[in-house]
C-alpha positions as CSV (number, residue, x, y, z in Angstrom):
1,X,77.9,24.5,0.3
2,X,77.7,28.0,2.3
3,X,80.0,28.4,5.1
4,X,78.5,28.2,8.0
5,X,78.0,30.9,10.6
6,X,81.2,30.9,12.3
7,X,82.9,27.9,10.8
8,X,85.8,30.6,9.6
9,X,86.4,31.8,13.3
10,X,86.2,28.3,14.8
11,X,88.9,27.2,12.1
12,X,91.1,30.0,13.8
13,X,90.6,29.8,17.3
14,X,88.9,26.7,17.8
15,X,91.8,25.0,18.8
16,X,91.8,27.5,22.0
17,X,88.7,25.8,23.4
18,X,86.0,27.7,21.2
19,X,83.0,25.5,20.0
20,X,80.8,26.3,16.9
21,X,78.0,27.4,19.2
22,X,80.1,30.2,20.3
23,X,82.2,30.7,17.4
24,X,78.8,31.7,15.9
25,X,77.9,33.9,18.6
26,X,80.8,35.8,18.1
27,X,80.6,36.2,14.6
28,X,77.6,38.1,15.1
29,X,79.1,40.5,17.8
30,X,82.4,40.8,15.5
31,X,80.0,41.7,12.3
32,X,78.5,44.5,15.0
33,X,81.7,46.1,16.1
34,X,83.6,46.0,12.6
35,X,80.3,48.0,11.8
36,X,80.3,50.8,14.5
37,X,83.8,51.4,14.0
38,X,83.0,52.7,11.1
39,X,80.1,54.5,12.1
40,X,81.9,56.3,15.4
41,X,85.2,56.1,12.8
42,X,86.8,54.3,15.4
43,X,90.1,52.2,15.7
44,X,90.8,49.1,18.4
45,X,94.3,48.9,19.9
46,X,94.0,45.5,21.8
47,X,96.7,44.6,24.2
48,X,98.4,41.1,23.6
49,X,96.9,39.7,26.3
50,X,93.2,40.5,25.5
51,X,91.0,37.5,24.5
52,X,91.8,36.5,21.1
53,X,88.3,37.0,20.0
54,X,88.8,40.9,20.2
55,X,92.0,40.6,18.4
56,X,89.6,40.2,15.2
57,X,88.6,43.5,14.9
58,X,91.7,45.3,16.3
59,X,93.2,47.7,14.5
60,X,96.1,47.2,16.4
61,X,97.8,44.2,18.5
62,X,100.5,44.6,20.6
63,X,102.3,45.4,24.0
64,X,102.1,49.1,25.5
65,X,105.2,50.3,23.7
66,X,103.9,49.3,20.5
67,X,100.4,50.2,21.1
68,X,101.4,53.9,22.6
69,X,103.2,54.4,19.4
70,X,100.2,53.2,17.1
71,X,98.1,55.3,19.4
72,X,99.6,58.3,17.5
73,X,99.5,57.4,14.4
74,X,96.2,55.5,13.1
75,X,93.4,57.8,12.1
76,X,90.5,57.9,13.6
77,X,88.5,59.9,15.5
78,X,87.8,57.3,18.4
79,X,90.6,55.3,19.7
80,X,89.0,52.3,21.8
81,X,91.8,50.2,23.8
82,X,91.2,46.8,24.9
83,X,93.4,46.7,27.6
84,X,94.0,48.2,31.1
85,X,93.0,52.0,32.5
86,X,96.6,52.8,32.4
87,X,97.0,52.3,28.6
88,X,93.8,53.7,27.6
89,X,95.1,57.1,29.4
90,X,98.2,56.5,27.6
91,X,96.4,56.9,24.4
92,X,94.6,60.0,25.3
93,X,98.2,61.2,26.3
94,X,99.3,61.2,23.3
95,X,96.1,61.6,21.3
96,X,94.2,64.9,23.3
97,X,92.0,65.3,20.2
98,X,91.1,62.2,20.4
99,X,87.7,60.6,22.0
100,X,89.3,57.4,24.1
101,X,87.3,55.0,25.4
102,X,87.9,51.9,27.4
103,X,85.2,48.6,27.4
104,X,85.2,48.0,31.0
105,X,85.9,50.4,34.0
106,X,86.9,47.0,35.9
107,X,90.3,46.4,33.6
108,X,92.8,48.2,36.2
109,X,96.1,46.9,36.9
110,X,97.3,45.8,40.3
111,X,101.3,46.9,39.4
112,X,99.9,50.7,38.8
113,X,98.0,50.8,42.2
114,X,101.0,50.3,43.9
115,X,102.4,53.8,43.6
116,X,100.5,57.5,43.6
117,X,101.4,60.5,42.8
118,X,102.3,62.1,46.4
119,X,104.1,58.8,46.9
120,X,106.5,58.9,44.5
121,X,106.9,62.7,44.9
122,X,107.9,62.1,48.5
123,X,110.2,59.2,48.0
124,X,112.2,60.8,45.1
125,X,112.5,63.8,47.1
126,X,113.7,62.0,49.9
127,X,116.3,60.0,47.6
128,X,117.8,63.0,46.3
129,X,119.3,64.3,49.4
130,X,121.2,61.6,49.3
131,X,121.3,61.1,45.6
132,X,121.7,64.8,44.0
133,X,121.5,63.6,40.0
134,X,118.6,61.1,40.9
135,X,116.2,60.5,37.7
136,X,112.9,59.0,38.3
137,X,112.5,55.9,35.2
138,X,108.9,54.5,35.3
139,X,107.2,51.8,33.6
140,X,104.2,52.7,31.6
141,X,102.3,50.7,33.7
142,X,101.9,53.5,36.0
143,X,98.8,56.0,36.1
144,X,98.8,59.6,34.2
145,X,99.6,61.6,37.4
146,X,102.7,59.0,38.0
147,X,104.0,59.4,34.9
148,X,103.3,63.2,35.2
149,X,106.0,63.6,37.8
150,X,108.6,61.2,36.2
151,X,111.0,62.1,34.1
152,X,111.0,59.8,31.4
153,X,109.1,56.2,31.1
154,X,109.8,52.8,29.4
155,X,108.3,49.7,29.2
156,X,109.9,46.0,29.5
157,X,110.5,46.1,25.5
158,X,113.2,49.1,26.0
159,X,113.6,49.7,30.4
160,X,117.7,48.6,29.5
161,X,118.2,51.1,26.6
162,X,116.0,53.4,28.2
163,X,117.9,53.7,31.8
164,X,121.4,53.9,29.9
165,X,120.7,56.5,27.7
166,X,120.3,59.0,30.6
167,X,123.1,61.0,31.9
168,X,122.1,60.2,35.7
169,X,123.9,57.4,37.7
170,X,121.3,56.8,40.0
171,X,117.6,55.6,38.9
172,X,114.7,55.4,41.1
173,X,112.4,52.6,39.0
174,X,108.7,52.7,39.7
175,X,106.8,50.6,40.0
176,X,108.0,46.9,39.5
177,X,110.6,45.4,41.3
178,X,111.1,42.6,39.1
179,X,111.5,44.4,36.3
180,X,113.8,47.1,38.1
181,X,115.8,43.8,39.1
182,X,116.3,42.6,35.7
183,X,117.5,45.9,34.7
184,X,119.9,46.4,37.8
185,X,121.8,43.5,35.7
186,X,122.0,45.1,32.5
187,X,124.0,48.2,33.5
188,X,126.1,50.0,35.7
189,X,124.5,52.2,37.2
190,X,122.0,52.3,41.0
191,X,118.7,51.6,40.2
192,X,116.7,51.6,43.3
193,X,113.8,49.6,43.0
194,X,110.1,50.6,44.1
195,X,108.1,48.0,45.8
196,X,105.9,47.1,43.2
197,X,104.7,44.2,41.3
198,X,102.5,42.4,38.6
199,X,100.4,39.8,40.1
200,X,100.6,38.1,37.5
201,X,104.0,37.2,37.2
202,X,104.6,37.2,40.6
203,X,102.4,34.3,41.0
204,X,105.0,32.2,38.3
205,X,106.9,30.4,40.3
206,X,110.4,28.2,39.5
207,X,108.7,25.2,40.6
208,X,106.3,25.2,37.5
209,X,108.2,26.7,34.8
210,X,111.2,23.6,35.8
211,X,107.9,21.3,35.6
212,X,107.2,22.5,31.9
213,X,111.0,22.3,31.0
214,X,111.2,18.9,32.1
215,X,108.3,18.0,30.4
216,X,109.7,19.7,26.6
217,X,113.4,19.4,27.3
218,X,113.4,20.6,23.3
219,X,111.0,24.2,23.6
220,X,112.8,26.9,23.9
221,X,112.1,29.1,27.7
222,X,110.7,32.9,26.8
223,X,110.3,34.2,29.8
224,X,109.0,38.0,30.7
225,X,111.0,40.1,32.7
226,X,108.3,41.0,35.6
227,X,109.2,37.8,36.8
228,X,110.4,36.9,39.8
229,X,114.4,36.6,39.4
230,X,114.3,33.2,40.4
231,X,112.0,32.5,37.5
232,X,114.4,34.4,35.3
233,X,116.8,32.0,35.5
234,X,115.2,29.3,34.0
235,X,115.2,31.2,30.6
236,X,116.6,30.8,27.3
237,X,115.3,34.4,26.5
238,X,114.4,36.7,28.9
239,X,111.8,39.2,26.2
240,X,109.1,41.3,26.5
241,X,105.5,40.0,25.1
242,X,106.0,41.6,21.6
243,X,110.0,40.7,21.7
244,X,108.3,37.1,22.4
245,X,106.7,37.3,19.4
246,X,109.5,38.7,17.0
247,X,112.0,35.8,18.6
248,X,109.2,32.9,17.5
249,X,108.3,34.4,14.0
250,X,112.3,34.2,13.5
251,X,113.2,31.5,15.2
252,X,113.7,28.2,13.4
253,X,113.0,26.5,17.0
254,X,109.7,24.6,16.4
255,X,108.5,24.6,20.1
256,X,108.2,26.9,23.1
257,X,107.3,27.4,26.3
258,X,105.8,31.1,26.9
259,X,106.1,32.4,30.9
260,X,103.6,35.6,31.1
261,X,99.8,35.9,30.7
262,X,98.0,33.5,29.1
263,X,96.8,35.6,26.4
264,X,100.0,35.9,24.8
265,X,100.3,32.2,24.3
266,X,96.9,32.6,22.3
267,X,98.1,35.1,19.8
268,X,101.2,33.0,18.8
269,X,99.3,30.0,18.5
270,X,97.0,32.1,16.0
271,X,99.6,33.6,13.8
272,X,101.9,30.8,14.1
273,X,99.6,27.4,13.6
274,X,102.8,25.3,12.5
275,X,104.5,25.9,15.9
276,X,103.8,24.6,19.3
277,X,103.8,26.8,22.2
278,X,103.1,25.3,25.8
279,X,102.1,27.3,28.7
280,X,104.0,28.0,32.0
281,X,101.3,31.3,32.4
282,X,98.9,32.9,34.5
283,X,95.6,34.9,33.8
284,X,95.3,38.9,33.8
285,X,91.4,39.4,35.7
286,X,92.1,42.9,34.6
287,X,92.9,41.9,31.5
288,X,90.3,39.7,31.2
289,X,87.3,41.9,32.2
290,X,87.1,43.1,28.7
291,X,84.4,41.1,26.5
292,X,83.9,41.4,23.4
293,X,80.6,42.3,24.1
294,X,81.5,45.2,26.6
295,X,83.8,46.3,23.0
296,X,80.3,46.7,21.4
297,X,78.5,48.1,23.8
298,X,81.4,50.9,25.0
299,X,81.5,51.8,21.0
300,X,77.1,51.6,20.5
301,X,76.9,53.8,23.9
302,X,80.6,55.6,23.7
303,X,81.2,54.9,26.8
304,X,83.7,54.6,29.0
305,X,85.5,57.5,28.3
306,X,88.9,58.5,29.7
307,X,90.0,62.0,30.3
308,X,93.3,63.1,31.6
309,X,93.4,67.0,33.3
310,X,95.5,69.1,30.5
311,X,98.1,70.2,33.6
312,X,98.8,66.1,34.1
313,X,98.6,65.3,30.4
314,X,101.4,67.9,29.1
315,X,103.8,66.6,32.3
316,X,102.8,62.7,31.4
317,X,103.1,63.6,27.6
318,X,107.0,64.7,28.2
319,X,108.0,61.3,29.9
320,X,106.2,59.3,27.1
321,X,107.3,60.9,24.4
322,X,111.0,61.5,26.0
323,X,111.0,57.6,26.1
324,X,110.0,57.2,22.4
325,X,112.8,59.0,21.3
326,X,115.6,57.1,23.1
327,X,117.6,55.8,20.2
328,X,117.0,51.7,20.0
329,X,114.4,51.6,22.1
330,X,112.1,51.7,19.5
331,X,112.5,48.0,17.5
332,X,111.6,48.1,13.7
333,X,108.9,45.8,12.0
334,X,108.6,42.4,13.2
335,X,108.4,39.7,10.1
336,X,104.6,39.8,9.5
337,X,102.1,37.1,10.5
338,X,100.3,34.8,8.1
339,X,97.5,36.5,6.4
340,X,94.0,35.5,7.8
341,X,91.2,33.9,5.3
């Protein structure tokens, strides 16, 4: 008998609360995009926590240090990101040539409007009357004109290895404070945090991550490290989303309990049926404003395109690429996932 319209996405992510009906539906759109990306010749980087439907016709899966890298190196003459303003510039950071577009002009990031420009000017200038060797470290979640006047960026993957292989003793670390905390403890030097934080994580609290210990006394804790301190505790790992991912494809641990965005518990359940992972998460609305429909229709209508002035992009381009040569910051392949059918 034919397969059925769907049947072979609804046997992969029908176990996140798809039905047939809508398996179908997708199908349709998927069938649509995979098309136009070859008539735009287009590649998809799609953030780990986009919905897993879009993961099906990325090119690309991961967290914003793997995705800035793959943002340089797949072909293509349209790079279209599924995932948040921030990255998207990233991409055209690195990839000037390049057309990039992002599905949905609602898909901000609450962490990166916490800091501008003139801001962080003003406070590192401030700091280094005080603080002479002061270097500005900031987290790719940041805007183009942040990064422009930083002098070198990380993300949560590499932040340790990133801060310690700079010759200055004292860090000013934009934007999250979480993250500049967890950091703090992994070296020597002053890291003075910026107020900043990821509503997401920050709305993780101790109280329900304990809950889901008690309840699977056996799953091993992977918890991100925007979290609150507090919540940090209660790890067994303390990883970033694609460090998540690495620890559970090698892990022989068959259970888990994932603390970040929801979305990130949807890909491991994907590429790793024959373990459990249990949710101590919150959901991304920035994140989540990307449809796979808003994918179709931002390739059909190339829209919306992100642009970054050439006198920011150079200045932003320095601080990225200074980051992606740190030594060990950059983590080699990951074992692969199961192949799809």
């Amino acid at each position: 008998m034919p397969v059925s319209a769907g049947a072979t996405l609804h046997a992969r992510i029908g176990h996140l609360g798809y039905s047939q009906d809508e398996c179908a539906r997708l199908e349709g759109l998927l069938e649509r995009v995979r098309a136009l990306k070859v008539r735009r010749k287009a590649v998809i980087l799609a953030h780990n926590y986009q919905r897993p439907e879009i993961f099906e016709v990325a090119d690309a899966v991961g967290d914003s240090l793997g995705l800035s890298r793959q943002a340089g190196i797949l072909p293509g003459d349209v790079i279209l990101f599924a995932g948040v303003h921030f990255m998207a510039e990233t991409a055209k950071i690195l990839n000037p040539g390049k057309t990039v577009l992002l599905p949905n002009m609602a898909a901000g990031c609450s962490l990166a409007d916490t800091v501008t420009a003139p801001a962080l000017e003003a406070r590192a200038s401030e700091l280094r009357r005080r603080h002479p060797d002061l270097a500005v470290v900031t987290y790719v979640n940041s805007t183009a004109d942040v990064k422009a006047v930083s002098d070198i960026c990380c993300t949560s993957a590499n932040a340790v290895e990133v801060v310690n292989s700079i010759p200055n003793r004292t860090i000013l670390f934009v934007p999250d404070r979480n993250l500049a905390a967890y950091v703090a403890g992994k070296t020597d030097k002053t890291v003075i945090p910026w107020d900043g934080d990821c509503h997401v994580h920050q709305q993780i609290t101790p109280d329900g991550v304990a809950q889901m210990k008690a309840l699977h006394p056996d799953a091993v804790v992977l918890i991100h490290p925007e979290c609150r301190a507090d919540v940090l505790k209660l790890a067994d790992e303390v990883l970033s989303t694609e460090g998540m991912i690495r620890f559970a494809c090698a892990s022989a641990a068959p259970s888990f309990v994932v603390v970040t965005e929801c979305g990130l518990s949807d890909r491991l359940t994907i590429e790793l049926p024959e373990k459990i992972f249990y949710r101590a998460c919150q959901l991304c609305r920035f994140m989540k404003a990307n449809t796979l429909e808003d994918v179709a229709t931002s390739l059909e209508r190339m829209q919306f395109e992100i642009t970054v002035p050439e006198s920011v992009r150079v200045r932003a381009a320095r601080a990225v690429t200074r980051m992606l040569e740190v030594p060990g910051a950059v983590p080699g392949p990951r074992p692969a996932a199961p192949a799809r059918t």
